[in-house]
C-alpha positions in Angstrom: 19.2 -3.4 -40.1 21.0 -0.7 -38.0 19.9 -0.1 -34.9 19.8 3.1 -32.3 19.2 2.4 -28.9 17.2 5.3 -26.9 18.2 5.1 -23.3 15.3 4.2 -20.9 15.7 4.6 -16.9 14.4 1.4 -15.3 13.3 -0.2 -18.6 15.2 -3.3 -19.8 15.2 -3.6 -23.5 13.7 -6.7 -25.0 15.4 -8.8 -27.4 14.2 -8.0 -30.9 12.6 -10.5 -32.5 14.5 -11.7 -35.7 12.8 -11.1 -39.1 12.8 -14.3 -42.0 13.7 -12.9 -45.8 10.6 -13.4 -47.7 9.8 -16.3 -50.0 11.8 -16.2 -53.3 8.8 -14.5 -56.1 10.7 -11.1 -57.6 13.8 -12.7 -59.6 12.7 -16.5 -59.5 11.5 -16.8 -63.0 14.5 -15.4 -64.5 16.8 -16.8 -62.6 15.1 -19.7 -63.4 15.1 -18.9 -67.1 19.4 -18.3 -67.2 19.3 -21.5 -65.0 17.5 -24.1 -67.9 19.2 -21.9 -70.8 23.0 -22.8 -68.8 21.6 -26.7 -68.9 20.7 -26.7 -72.2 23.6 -24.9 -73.4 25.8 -27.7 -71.7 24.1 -30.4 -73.1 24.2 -29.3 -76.7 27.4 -28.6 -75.8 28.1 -32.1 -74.6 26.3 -33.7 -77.7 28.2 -31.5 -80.1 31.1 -32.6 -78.5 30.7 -36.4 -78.4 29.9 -36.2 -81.9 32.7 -34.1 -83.1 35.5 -36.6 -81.4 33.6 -39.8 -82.4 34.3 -38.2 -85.8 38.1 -36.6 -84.8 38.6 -40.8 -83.1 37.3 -42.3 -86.1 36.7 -46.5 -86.1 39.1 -47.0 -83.1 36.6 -44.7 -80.8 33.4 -45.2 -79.0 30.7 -43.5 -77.6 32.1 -43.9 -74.0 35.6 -42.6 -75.1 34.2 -39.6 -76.9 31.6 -38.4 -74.2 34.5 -39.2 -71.4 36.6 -36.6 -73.8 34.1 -34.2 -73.9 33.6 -33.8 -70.4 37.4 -33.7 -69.2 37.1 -30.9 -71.9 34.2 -29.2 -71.2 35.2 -29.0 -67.2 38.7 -28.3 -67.8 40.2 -31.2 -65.8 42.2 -32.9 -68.2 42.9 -36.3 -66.6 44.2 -37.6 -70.2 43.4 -37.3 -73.7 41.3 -40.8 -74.7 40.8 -39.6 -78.2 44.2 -38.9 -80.4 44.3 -35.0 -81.8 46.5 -35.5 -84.4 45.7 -32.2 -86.7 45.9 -28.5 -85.5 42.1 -28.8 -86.7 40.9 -31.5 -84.1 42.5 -29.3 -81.5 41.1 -26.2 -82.4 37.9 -28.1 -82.0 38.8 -29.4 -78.4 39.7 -26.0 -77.6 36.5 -24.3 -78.7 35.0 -27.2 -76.6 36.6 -26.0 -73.7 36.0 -22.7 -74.1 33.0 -22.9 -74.5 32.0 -25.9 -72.2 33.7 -23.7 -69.4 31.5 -20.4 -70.1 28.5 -22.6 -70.4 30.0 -24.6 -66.5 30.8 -21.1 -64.8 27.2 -19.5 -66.1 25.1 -22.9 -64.7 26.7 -22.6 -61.2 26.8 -19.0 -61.0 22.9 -18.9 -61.9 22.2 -21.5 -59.2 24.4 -19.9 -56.1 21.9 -16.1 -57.4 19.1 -18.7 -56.9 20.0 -19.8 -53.6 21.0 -16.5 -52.3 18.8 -13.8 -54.4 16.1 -14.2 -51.7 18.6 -13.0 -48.8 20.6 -10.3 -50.8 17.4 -8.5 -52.4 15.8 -8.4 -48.7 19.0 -6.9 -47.4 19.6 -4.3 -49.6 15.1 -3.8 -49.5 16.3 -3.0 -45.6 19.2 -0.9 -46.2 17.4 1.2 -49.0 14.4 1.3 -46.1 16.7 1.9 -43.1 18.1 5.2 -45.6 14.6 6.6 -46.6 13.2 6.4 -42.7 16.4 8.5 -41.4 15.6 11.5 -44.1 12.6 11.5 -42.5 11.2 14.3 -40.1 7.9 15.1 -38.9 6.7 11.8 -40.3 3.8 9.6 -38.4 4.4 6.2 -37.5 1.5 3.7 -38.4 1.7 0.4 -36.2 -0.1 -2.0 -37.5 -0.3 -2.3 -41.7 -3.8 -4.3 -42.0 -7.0 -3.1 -42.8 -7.6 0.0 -41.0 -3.7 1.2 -40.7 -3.8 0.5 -44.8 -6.2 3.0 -44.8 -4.3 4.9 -42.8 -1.9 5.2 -44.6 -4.5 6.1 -48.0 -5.1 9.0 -46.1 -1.5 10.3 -45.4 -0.5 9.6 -48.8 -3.2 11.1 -49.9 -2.9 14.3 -48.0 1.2 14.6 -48.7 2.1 13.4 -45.4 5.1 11.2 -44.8 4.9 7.9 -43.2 6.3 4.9 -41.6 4.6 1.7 -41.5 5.6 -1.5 -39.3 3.9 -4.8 -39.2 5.2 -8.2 -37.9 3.5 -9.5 -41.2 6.3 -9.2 -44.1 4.8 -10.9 -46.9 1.9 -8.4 -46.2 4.2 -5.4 -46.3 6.0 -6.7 -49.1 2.9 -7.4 -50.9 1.7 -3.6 -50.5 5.3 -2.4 -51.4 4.4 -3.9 -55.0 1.4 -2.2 -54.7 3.0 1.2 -53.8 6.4 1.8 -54.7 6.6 4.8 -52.2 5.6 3.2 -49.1 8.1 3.3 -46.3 8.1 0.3 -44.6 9.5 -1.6 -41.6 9.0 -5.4 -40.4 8.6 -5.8 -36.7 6.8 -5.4 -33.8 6.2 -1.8 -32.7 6.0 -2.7 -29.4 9.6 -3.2 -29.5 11.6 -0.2 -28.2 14.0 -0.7 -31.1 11.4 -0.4 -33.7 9.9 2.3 -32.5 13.5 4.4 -32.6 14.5 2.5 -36.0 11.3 4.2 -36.9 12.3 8.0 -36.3 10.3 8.2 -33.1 12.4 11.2 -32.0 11.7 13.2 -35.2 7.8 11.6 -35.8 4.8 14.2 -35.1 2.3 11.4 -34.4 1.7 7.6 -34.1 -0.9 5.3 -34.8 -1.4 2.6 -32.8 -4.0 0.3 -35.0 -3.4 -3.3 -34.9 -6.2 -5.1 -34.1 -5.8 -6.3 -30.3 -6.4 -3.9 -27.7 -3.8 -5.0 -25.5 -1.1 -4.6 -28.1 -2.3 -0.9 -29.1 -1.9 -0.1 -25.4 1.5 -1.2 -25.1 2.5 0.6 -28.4 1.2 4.0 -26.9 3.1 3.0 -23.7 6.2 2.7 -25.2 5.8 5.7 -27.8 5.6 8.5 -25.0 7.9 6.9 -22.7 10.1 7.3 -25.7 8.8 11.0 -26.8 6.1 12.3 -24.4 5.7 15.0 -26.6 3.9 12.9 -29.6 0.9 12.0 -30.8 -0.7 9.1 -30.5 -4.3 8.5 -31.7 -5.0 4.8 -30.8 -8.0 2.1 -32.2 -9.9 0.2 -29.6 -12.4 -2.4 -29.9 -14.1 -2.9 -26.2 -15.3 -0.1 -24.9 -13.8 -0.8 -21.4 -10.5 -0.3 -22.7 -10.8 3.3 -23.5 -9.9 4.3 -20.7 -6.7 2.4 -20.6 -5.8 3.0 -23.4 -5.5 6.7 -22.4 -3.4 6.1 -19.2 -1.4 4.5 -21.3 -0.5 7.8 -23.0 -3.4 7.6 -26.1 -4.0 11.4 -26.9 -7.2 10.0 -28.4 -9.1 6.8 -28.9 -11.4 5.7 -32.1 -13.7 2.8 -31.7 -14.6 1.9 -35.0 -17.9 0.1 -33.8 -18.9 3.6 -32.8 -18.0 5.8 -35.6 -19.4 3.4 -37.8 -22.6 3.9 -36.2 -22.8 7.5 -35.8 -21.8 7.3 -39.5 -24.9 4.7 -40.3 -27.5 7.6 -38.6 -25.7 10.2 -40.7 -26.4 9.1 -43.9 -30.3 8.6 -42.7 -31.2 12.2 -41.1 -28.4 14.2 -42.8 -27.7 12.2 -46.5 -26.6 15.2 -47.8 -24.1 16.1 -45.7 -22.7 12.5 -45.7 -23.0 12.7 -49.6 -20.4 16.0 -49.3 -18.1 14.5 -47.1 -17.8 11.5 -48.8 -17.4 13.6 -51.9 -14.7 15.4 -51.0 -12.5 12.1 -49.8 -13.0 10.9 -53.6 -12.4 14.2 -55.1 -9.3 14.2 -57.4 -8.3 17.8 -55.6 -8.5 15.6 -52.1 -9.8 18.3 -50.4 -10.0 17.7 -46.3 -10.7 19.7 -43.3 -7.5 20.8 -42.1 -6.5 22.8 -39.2 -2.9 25.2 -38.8 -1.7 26.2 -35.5 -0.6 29.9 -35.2 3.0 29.3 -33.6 4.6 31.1 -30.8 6.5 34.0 -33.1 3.5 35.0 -34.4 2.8 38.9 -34.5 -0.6 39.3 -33.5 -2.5 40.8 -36.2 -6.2 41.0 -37.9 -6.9 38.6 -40.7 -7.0 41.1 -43.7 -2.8 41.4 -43.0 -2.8 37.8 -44.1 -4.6 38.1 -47.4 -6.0 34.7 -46.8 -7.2 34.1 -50.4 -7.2 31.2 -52.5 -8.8 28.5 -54.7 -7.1 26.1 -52.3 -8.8 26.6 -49.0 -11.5 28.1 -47.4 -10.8 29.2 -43.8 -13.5 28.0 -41.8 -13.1 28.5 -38.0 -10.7 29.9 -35.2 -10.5 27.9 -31.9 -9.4 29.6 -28.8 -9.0 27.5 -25.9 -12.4 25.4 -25.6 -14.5 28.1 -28.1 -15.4 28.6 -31.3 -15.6 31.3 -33.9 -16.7 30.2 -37.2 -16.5 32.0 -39.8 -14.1 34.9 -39.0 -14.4 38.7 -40.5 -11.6 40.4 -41.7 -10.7 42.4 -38.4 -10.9 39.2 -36.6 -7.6 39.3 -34.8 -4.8 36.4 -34.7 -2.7 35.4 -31.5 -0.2 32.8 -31.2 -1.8 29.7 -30.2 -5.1 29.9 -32.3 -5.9 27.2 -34.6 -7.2 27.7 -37.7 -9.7 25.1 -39.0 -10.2 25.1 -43.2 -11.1 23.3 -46.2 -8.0 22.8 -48.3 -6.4 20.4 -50.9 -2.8 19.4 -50.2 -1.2 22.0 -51.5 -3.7 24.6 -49.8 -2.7 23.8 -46.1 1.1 23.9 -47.3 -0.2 27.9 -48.7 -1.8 28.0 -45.5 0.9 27.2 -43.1 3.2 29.8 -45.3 1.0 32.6 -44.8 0.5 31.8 -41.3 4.2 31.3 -40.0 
């Protein structure tokens, strides 16, 4: 993998830690395949052979004479002819032999050296064609940590049309997702690394998500992600509620603690089912409609809503914050400053419609 180095004042890189090719499972069978069809080849071809100069040798032949002719034949060495070719015939037939007996030799070992070094190339070029894909990238987000909760994740971004990097030390897991999805963007490592985190795009990355499933290592990822560009995102998962607080000094915009959402969501669904119901409706809706929110950016001319003809099938503007208030549900002559952000309902293709009208 190519790597960039970000300069760091007072921060020693550490040695990257180096990544194993996966097991052989893409190619094997049919390499396997063009492996026993070589053998076979070159044993039919060797029987064929035996026979045909116990026939060309006649009485004064034998079976150890005629296989030993065959195989100087077949392999091209020609240490000395053992069985007389007399006719233009019987050397035509030794010729063919070799001919073929070499095609059949060159095909065996060329199908074995794929077998021994498929596994290596094919993970190369995976990492080249990876390496390519993450530096087109720009305003991505950087999941760290691939399992369970950064696989969904990265549901949600897919699902949403936003691009993503993931990096886990796992391979075989990423790998195994990668057949799964044949868009994901992935990386093996550990994000902790300064290197991955730059391989990664970090520069040119909105946000990152620090969710692997140790505290300790989620606080170090946020560590290194703003000392590497203060100005992102991170959103990081914690399991001890001690930690949150850590994990914010580290540089954690915010911190989730599953335990805790998973309880607020358990209460939800007994006083307020119906609300749950909708919100759970909406994450399985084929239109993938989410609550969204749109910044009004700095060039913004203020203005009242009705300039911006905010109407669509796609989204439904719900609120405006400003600062630490509220106004829900905005009139038409509700006016529009730079800095106000815009909270709606909207499929995919809505907040892109959104963001258009708005700057």
């Amino acid at each position: 993998m190519k790597h960039r180095f970000w300069p760091l004042a007072g921060r020693k890189h550490r040695r990257k830690r180096s990544v194993r090719p996966p097991a052989r499972h893409g190619q094997l069978p049919r390499i396997l395949k063009r492996i026993v069809f070589a053998a076979l080849l070159l044993l039919l071809l060797t029987f064929v052979g035996t026979l045909g100069f116990l026939a060309i040798g006649g009485a004064q032949t034998n079976i150890s004479d005629a296989l030993y002719m065959t195989l100087i034949t077949v392999t091209t060495v020609g240490y000395g002819e053992v069985v007389p070719l007399p006719g233009i015939g019987s050397r035509l037939f030794a010729g063919l032999i070799a001919f073929a007996g070499f095609g059949a030799v060159t095909f065996l070992f060329t199908s074995l050296t794929v077998f021994f070094l498929e596994s290596d190339f094919d993970f190369s070029l995976r990492r080249r064609r990876m390496n390519k894909k993450i530096d087109r990238l720009e305003h991505h987000f950087i999941v760290c940590g691939y399992g369970r909760v950064g696989q969904n994740v990265g549901s949600e971004l897919s699902a949403t049309g936003r691009p993503f990097v993931a990096i886990e030390p796992n391979l075989q897991m990423l790998l195994e997702q990668a057949e799964r999805d044949q868009n994901l963007v992935w990386q093996a490592g550990d994000a902790t690394d300064d290197e991955e985190l730059v391989s990664a795009g970090i520069e040119r990355a909105q946000g990152v998500f620090a969710v692997s499933n140790d505290d300790a290592k989620n606080m170090m990822i946020a560590l290194t992600a703003k000392q590497l560009n203060p100005k992102i995102r991170v959103v990081a998962r914690c399991h001890e509620l001690r930690n949150v607080e850590k994990l914010k000094k580290a540089g954690a915009d915010h911190v989730v603690l599953p335990d805790f959402t998973g309880g607020m969501r358990i209460v939800t669904m007994m006083v307020r089912p119906h609300v749950q119901s909708f919100l759970e409706e909406m994450l399985r809706s084929e239109h993938k409609i989410r609550m969204e929110e749109i910044t009004v950016p700095a060039h913004f001319t203020p203005r009242p809503l009705s300039d911006l003809q905010l109407r669509s099938p796609d989204y439904i503007l719900v609120a405006v914050r400003i600062g630490k208030e509220w106004q829900f549900n905005p009139q038409e002559d509700y006016e529009l400053h730079p800095g106000h952000v815009l909270v709606a309902m909207a499929t995919p293709a809505g907040r892109r419609e959104f963001e258009q009208a708005v700057g």
